[in-house]
KOLVEX-970047 format. One record per atom (N, C-alpha, C): residue in one letter; x, y, z. Coordinates in steps of 0.1 Angstrom, whole numbers, plus 5000, padded with zeros to 4 digits. Example, Ala and Ser with C-alpha at 12.3 -4.5 7.8 and 13.67 -1.06 7.14 Angstrom:
<tiros>
a513249435078/a512349555078/a513249675078/s512849785071/s513749895071/s512950005079/
</tiros>
This chain:
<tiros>
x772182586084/x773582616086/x773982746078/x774882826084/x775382946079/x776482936073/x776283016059/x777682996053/x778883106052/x779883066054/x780983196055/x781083216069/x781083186078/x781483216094/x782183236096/x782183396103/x783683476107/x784183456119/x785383396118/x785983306129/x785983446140/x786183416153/x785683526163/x784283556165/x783983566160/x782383606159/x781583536164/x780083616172/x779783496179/x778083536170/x777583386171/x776283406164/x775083356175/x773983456179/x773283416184/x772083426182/x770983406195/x769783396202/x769383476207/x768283566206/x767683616219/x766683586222/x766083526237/x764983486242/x764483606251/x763283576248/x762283726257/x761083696265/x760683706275/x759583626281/x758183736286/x757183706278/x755683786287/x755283736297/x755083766309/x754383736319/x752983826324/x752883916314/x751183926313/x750884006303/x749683996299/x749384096291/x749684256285/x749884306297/x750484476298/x751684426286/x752484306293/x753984306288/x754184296275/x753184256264/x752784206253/x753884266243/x753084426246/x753484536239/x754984586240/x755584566252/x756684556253/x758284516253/x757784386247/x758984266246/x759684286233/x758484346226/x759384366210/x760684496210/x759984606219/x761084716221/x762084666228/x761784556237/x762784546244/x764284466241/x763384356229/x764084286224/x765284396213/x764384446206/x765284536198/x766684606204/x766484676219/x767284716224/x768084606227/x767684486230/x768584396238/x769384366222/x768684366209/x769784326196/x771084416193/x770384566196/x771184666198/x772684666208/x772384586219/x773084566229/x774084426221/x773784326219/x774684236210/x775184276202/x774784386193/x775684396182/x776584506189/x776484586197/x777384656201/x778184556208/x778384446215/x779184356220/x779684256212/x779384266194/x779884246188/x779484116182/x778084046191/x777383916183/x776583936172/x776383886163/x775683846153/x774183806155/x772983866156/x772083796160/x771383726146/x770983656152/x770283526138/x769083486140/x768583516152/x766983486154/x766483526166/x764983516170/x764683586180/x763383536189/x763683446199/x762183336203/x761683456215/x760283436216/x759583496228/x758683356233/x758383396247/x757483276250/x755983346260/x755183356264/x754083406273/x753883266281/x754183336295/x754383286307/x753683346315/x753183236325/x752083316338/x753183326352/x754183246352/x755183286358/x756583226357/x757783246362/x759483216352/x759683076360/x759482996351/x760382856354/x761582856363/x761382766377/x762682796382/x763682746378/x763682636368/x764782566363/x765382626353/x764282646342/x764782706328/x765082826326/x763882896334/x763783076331/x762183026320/x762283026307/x761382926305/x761382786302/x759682726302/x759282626301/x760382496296/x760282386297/x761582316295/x760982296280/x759782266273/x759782256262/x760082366249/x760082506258/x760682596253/x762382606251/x762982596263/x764082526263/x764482456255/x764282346251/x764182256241/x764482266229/x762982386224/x762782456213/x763982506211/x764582606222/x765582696217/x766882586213/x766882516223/x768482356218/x768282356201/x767282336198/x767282266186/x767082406170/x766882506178/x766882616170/x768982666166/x769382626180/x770982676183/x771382556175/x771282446175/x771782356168/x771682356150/x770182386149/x769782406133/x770682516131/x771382626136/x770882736127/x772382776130/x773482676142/x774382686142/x775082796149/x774182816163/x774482936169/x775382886179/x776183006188/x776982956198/x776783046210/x775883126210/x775083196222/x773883246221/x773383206236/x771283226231/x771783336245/x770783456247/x771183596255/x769883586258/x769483596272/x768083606278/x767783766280/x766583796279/x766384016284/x766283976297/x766183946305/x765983976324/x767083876324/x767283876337/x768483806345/x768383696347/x769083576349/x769083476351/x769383396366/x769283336371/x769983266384/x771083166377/x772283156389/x773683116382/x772582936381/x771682916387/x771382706387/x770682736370/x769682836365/x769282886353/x770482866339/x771082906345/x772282946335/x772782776333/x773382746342/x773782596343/x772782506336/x771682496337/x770882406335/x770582426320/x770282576316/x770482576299/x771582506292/x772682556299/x773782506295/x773882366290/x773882286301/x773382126298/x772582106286/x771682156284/x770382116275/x770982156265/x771582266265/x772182296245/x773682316249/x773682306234/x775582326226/x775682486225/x775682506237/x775682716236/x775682766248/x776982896249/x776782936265/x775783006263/x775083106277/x773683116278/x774583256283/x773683386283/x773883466288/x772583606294/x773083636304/x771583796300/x771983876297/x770983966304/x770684126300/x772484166310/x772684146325/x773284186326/x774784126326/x774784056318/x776083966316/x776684026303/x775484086291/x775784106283/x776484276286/x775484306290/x776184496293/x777184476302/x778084426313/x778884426314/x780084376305/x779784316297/x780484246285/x780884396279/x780084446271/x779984586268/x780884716274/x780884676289/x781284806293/x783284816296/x783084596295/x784384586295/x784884586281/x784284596271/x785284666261/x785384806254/x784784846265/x784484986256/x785485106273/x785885026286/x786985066296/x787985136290/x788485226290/x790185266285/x790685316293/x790385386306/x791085456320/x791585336328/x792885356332/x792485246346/x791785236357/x790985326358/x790085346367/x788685276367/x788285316350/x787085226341/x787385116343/x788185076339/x789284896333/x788884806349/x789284916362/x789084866372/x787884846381/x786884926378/x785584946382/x784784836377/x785384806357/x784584676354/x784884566358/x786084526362/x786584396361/x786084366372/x786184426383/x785584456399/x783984426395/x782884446388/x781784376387/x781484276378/x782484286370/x782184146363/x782884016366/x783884076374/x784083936387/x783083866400/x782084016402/x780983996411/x780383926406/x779683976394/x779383886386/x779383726385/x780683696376/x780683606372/x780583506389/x781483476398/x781583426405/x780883336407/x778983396412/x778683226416/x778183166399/x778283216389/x777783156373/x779083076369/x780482996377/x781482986369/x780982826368/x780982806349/x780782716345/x781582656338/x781882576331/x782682496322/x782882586306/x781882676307/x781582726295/x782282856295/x782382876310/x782583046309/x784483096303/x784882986296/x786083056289/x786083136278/x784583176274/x784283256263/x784383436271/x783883436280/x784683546291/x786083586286/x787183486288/x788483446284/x788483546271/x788183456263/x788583496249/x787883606245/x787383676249/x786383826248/x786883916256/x787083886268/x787683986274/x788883996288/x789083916288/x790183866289/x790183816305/x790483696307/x789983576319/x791383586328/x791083476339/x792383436345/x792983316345/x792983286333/x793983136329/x792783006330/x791683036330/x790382896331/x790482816317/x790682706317/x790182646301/x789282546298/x788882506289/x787682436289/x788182266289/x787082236297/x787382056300/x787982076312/x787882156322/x787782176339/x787582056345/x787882026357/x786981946363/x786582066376/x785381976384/x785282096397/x785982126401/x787282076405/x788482066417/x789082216409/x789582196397/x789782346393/x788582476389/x787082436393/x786482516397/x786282626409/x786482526417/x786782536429/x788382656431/x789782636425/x790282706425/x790182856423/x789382826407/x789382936399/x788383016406/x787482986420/x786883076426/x787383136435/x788383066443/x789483126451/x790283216443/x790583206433/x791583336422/x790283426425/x789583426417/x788483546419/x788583586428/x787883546436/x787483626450/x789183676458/x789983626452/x791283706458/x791583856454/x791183836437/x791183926429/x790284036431/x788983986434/x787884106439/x788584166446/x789484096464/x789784156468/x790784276464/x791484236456/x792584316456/x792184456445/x791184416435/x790884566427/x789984616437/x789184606449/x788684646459/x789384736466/x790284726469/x791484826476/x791884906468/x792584896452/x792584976440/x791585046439/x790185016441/x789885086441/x789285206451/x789485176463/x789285246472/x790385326472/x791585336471/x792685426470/x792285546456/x791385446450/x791185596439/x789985676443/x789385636452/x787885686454/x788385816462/x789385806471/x789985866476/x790885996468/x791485936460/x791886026449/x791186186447/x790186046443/x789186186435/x788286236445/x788386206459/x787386286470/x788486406468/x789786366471/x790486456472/x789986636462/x790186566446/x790286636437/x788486726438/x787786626439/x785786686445/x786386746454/x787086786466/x786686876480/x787986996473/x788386966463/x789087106458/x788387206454/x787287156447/x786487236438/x785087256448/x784687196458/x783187246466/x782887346465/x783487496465/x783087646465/x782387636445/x782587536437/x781887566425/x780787476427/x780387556412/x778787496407/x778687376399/x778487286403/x778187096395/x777087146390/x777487086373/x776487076368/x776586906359/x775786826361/x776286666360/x774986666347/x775786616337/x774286576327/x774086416332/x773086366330/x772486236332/x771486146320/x771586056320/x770585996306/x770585866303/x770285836293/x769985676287/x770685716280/x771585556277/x772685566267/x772185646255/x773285706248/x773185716234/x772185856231/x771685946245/x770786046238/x771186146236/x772686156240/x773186306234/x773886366241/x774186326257/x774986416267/x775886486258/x777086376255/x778186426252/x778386546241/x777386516231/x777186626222/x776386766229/x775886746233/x775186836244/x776986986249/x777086846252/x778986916266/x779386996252/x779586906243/x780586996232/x780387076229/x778787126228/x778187246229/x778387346237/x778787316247/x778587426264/x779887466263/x780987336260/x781887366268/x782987406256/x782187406243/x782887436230/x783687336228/x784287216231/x785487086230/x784986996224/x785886916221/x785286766214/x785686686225/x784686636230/x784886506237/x784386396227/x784586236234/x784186166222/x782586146219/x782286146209/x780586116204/x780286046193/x779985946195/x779685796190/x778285756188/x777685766176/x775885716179/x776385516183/x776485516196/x776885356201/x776385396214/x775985276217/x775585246234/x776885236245/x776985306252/x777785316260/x779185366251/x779185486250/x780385546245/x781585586252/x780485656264/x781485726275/x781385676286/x782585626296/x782285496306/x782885606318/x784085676314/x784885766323/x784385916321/x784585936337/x783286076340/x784586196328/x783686306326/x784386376319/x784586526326/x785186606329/x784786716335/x785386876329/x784386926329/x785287066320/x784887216329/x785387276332/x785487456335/x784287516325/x783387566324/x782587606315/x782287776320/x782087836312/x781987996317/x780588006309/x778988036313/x777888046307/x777888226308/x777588286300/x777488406298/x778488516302/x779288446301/x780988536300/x780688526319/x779988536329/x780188606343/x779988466351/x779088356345/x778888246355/x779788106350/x780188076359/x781688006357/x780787846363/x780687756357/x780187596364/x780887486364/x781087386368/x781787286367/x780887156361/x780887126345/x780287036336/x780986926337/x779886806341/x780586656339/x779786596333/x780386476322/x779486406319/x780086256320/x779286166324/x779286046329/x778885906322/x778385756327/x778685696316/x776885716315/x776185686305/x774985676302/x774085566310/x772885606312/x772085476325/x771385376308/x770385256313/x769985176309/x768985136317/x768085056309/x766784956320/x767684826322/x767584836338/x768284686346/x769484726341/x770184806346/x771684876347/x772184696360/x773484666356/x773584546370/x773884616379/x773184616392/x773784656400/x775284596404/x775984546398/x777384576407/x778184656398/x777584706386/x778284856378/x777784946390/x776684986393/x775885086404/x777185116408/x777484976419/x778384976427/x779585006430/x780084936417/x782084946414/x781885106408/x781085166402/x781285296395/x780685416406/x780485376420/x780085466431/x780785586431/x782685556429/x783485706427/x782885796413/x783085716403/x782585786391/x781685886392/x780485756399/x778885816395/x778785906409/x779685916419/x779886056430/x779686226419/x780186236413/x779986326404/x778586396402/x777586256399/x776686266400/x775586306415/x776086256423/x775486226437/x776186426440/x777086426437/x777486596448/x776986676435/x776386666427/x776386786417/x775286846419/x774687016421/x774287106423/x772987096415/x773287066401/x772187066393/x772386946382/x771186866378/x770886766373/x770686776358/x771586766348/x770686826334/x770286656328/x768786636329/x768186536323/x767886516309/x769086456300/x768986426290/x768086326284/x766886376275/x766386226266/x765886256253/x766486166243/x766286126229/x764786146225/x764586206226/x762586276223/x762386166208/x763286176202/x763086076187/x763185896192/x763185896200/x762985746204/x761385746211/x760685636202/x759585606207/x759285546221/x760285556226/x760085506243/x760885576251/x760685726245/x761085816256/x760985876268/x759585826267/x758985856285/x759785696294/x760185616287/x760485516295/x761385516302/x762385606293/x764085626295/x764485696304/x762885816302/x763285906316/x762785836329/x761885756323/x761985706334/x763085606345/x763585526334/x764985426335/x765485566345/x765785676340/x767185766342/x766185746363/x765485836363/x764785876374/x765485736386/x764985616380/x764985506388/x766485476394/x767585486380/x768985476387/x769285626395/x768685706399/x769385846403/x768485796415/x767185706416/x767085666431/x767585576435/x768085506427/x769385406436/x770585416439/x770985576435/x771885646439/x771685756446/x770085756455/x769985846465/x770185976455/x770386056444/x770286136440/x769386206436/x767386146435/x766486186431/x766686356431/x766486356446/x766186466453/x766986596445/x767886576445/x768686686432/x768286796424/x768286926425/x767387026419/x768086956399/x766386926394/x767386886378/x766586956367/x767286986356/x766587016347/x766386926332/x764686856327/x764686776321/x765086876302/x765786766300/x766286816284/x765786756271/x765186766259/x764886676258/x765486676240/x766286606237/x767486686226/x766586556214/x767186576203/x766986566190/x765886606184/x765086676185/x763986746179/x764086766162/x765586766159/x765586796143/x765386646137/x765086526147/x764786396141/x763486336144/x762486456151/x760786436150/x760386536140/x759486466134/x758586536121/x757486546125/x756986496136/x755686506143/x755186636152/x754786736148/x754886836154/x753986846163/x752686746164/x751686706170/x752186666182/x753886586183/x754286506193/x754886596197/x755786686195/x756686786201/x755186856208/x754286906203/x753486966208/x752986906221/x752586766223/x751986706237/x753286706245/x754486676238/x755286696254/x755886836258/x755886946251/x755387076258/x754287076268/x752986996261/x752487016273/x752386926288/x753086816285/x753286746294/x754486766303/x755486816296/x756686876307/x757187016303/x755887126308/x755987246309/x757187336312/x758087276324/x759287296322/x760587226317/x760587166309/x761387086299/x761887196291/x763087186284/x763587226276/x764087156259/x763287206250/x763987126234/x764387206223/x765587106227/x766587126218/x767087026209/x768187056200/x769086956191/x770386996193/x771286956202/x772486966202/x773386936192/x773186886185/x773986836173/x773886946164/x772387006161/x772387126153/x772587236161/x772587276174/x772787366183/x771487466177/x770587376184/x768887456185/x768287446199/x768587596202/x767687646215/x768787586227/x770187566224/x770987516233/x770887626242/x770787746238/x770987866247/x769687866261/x769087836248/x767587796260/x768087736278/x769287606274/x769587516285/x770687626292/x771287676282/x772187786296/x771487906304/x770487936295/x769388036303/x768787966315/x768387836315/x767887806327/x769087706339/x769787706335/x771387626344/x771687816348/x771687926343/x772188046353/x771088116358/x769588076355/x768588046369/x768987976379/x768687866378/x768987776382/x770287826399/x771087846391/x772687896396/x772387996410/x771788096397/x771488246405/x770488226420/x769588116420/x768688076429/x769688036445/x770587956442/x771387916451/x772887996454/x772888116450/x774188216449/x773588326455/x774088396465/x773488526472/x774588606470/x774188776470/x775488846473/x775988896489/x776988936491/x777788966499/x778889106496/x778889136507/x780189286502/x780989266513/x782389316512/x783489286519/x784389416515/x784989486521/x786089596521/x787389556524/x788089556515/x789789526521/x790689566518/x791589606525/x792889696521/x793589646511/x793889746501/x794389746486/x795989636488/x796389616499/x797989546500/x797389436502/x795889366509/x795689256506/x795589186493/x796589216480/x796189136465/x795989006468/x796788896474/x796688776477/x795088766476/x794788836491/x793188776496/x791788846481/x792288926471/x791388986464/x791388876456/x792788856449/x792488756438/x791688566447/x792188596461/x791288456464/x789988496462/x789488576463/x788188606463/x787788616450/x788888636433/x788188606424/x787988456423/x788588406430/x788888256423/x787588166427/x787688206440/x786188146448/x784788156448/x784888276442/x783088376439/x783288466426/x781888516421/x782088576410/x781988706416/x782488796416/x782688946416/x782289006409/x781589086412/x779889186407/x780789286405/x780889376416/x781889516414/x782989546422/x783889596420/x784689656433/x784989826429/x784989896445/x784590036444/x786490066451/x787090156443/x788090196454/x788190316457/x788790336467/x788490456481/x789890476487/x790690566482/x792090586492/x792290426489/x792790386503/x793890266504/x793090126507/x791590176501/x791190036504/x790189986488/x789089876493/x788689846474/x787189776484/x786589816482/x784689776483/x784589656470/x784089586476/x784189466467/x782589386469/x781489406454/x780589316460/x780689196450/x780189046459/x780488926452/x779288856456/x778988756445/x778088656444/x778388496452/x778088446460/x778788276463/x777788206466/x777688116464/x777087996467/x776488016485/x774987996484/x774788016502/x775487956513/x775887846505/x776687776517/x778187766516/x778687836510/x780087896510/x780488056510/x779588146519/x779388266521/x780588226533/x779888186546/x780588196555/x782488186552/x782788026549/x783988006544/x784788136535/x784088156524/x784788266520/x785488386530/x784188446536/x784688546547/x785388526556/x785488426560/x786588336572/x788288376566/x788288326552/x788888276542/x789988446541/x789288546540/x789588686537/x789688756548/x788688756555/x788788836567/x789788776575/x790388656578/x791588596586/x792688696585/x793588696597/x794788776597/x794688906594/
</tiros>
């Protein structure tokens, strides 16, 4: 038994399962992240069971004797939540439940927990509640008023019987409906505000929580946005006007950070957000080079940008904290392993210039020029044409102005429609 227990506070479990050998090596990093993930959700962890399994119990997740094990560890040691790393089935969840004095939770029960307290837009606030109502739905148990008191429920209390189970799924599912339409009216919003800006250049950073985007942006775009060494800092997309070498003008967003086993119904409810990501021109691939499982991350990143159909995306890999490897042997093999990678330390602003040298490649590759002549009384149509394209030179002649401009290949035509009209 623990002494001094801070009321609110939740003290837990984490369970972790091998299912073969490869996995061995793995469970310990994984677990770490997953402690990482509780303490940013604000649990207390107090201990840590793994089990090697040839395949997952359909009842338990594991073995019942393991199960067991863990009852009597929650009991000894006076815990009030055991957190599984993989996902559970809502009969899994229930069935722990029974066996111990403790709600049971996972990987993605927990990160939505996470993402709903770290929401501050109404747009975030709405996107989460919308998957962690998908969520919860078929898992609603007797237990789940700790939901309630964390983050805030719809009137469920404990000592239910089914018949107000049964209700409390009809509230839900009314409710899905209705932040469903909220949020389809904002999706719409912001198509609106995306089809204002199509004649510019997206540049979307992308990553595993916590490796730097945002410090990255502060860099580019000279601002403070918020930066937090915390998992999931930034939930709501960010977007800024950025001008790279006084003449190339981009449109920088940065978004909420990916994870391994992201739940898909964040994917889902954050589809307007993570649009940002899906229309953006160029891809800057952010990863923490000082994390020992940094090839994994990028990999994590790769896997959610293919579940967002976004692979395909011309991107460029980044690979920031360098001033926190001492290993020069290590910096050295992933130059040679990602030849075109870029490293830097955005925090110390080393070789950041590097990433704007290759974002106005990049740029320049997909921008052609064009010339146009127009009479000096057209000001209107000249300044549209600063606004829309970057303007190389203009030559004047008597009553008219030779104008050559750079655009985007697929906003050449438009433009000249745009000017040459009337």
């Amino acid at each position: 038994m623990f002494e001094e227990r801070k009321p609110d506070v939740d003290y837990g479990l984490l369970v972790g399962v091998t299912l073969t050998a490869a996995d061995t090596w793995q469970i310990q990093d994984y677990l770490k992240e997953l402690k990482l993930l509780a303490q940013t959700a604000g649990i207390e962890v107090h201990d840590t069971i793994t089990q090697n399994r040839d395949s997952i119990d359909a009842t338990y997740f594991i073995g019942e004797g393991k199960a067991e094990t863990v009852a009597k560890i929650v009991d000894e040691q006076d815990l009030n939540v055991v957190i599984f790393d993989d996902d559970l089935s809502p009969a899994q969840v229930r069935n722990l439940e029974k066996l111990m004095d403790a709600r049971v939770m996972d990987r993605s029960g927990l990160i939505l927990l996470i993402f709903q307290q770290h929401a501050r837009t109404r747009e975030a606030k709405t996107q989460v509640e919308l998957a962690r109502l998908e969520y919860l739905l078929p898992r609603l148990t007797r237990r789940w008023t700790h939901l309630e008191r964390q983050v805030g429920g719809i009137g469920v209390r404990a000592g239910m019987g089914e018949t107000q189970i049964e209700i409390d799924r009809r509230l839900i599912r009314d409710k899905i409906a209705k932040l469903k339409d909220e949020l389809e009216k904002m999706e719409k919003q912001r198509d609106v505000r995306r089809d204002a800006r199509t004649d510019e250049y997206r540049v979307s950073l992308v990553g595993y929580t916590n490796a730097g985007k945002s410090t990255l942006m502060n860099q580019m775009a000279d601002e403070r946005v918020l930066v937090q060494d915390q998992l999931f800092a930034t939930l709501d997309t960010t977007v800024r006007s950025v001008s790279l070498r006084d003449s190339h003008k981009i449109l920088l967003s940065d978004t909420v950070g990916f994870i391994r086993k992201l739940p898909h119904q964040l994917v889902a409810s954050f589809r307007s957000t993570l649009g940002e990501v899906r229309e953006a021109d160029l891809l800057l691939k952010i990863v923490d080079i000082s994390h020992p499982k940094y090839a994994d991350h990028l990999e994590t990143v790769d896997e959610v940008l293919q579940d967002m159909n976004a692979l395909e995306i011309p991107s460029i890999t980044v690979f920031n904290k360098i001033d926190l490897v001492e290993d020069e042997n290590m910096l050295a093999k992933v130059r040679r392993e990602y030849p075109d990678a870029v490293l830097i330390s955005a925090a110390r602003d080393i070789r950041v210039n590097e990433v704007v040298d290759q974002i106005v490649a990049k740029k320049e590759q997909e921008y052609v020029e064009d010339e146009v002549t127009l009479s000096v009384k057209f000001g209107d149509k000249i300044a549209a044409l600063h606004e829309h394209a970057d303007v190389i030179s203009k030559e004047y002649e008597n009553t008219s102005v030779h104008i050559t401009y750079k655009a985007h290949k697929n906003e050449i035509s438009k433009i000249r429609k745009m000017i040459l009209s009337g």
